[in-house]
C-alpha positions as CSV (number, residue, x, y, z in Angstrom):
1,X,-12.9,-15.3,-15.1
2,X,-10.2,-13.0,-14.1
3,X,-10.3,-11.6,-10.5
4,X,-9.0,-9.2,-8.2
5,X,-5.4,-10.7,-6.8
6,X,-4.2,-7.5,-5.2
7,X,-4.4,-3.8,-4.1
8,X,-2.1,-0.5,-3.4
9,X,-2.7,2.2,-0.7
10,X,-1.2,5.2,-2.2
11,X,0.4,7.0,0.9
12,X,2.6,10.5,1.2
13,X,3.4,8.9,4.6
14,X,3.7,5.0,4.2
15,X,5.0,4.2,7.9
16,X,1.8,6.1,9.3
17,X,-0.7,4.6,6.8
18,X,0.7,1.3,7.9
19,X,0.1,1.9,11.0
20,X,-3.3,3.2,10.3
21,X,-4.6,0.3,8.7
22,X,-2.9,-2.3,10.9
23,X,-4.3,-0.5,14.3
24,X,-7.9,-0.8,12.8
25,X,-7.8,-3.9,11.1
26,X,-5.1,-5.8,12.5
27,X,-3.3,-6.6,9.2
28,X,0.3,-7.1,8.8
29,X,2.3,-4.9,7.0
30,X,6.0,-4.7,6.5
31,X,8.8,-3.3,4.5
32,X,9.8,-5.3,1.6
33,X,13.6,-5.3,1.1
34,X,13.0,-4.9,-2.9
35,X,14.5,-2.6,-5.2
36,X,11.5,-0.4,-4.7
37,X,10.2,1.6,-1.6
38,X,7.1,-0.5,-0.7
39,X,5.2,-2.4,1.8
40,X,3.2,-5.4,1.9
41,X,0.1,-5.6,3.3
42,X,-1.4,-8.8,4.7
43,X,-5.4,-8.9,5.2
44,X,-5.6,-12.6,7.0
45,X,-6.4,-15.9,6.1
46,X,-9.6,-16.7,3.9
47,X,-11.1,-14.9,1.3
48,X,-10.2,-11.8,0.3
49,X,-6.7,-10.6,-1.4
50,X,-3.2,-9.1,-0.2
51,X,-1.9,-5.9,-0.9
52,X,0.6,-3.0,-0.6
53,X,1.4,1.1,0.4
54,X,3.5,2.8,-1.8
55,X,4.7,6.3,-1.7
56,X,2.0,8.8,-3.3
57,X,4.2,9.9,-6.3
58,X,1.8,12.8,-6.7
59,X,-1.0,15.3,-5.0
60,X,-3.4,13.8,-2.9
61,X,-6.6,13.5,-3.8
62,X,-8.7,17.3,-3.5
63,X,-10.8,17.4,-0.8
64,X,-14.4,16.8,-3.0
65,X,-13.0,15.3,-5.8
66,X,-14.7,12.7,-7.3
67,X,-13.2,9.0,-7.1
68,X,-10.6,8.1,-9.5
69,X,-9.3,4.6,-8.0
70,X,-11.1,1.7,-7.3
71,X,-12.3,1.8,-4.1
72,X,-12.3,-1.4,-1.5
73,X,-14.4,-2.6,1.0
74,X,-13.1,-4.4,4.2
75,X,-15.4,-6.7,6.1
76,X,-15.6,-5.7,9.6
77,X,-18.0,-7.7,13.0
78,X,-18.6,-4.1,14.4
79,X,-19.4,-1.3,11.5
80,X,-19.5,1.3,14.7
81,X,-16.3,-0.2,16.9
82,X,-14.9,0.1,13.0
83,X,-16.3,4.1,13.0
84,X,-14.9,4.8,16.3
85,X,-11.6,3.2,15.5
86,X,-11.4,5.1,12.2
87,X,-12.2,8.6,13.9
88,X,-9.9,8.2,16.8
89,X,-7.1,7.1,14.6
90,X,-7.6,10.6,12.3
91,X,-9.5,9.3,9.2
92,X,-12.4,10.7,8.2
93,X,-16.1,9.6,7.2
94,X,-17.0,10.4,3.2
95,X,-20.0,8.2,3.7
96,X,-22.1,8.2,6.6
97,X,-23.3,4.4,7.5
98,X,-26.3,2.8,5.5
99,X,-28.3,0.1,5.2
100,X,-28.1,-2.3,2.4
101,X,-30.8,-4.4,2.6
102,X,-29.9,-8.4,2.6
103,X,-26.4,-7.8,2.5
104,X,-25.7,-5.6,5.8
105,X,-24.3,-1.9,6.9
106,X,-21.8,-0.1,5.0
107,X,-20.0,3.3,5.3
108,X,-16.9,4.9,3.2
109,X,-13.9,6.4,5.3
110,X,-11.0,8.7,3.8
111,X,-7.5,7.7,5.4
112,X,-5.0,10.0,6.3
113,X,-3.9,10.8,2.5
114,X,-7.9,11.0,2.0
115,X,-7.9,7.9,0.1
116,X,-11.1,6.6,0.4
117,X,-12.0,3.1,1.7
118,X,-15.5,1.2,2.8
119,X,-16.3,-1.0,5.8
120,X,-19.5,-3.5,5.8
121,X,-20.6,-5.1,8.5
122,X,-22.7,-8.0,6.6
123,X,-25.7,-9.3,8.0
């Protein structure tokens, strides 16, 4: 069965969503020296997949506008250390925490392009 293998933050600002994501998550990203402007995004070791940022080639998305990307979830220990991390770093809450029950707490986040992303804390 075919699966997920990788993803792509869409980013007016690459540098600062790479900082973003790496101050909250502690991933590593870097520059790829390709023929392309784009950076590769490391999650850790485990499950889960890699990724990349590449430069928004057009508007961001409207501020209510309905999704039109698939969105990802990021496991996290601490849904509120997450929250606090998110906030203080200027990203946004689209979807205020919630209880999932039998699989744990989950909330969706826009970043600084107002892409939107979730974080569960599993139980």
């Amino acid at each position: 069965m075919p699966r997920v293998v990788h993803f792509e933050i869409h980013s007016a600002d690459p540098d600062a969503a790479a900082k973003f994501y790496s101050s909250i998550f502690g991933w590593k990203i870097f520059k790829w020296d390709g023929p392309v402007e784009y950076w590769l995004v490391q999650t850790g070791d485990g499950p889960g997949i890699d990724g990349g940022i590449v430069r928004r080639q057009g508007d961001a998305p409207a501020a209510g506008a309905a999704v039109n990307a698939y969105v990802c979830t990021i496991g996290v220990e601490s849904l509120d250390e997450t929250l606090d991390s998110i906030i203080a770093k200027g990203g946004d809450i689209a979807v205020p925490k919630n209880e999932i029950p039998g699989i744990g707490t989950l909330a969706y986040f826009k970043d600084l392009d107002g892409n939107i992303f979730g974080a569960l804390q599993p139980v």
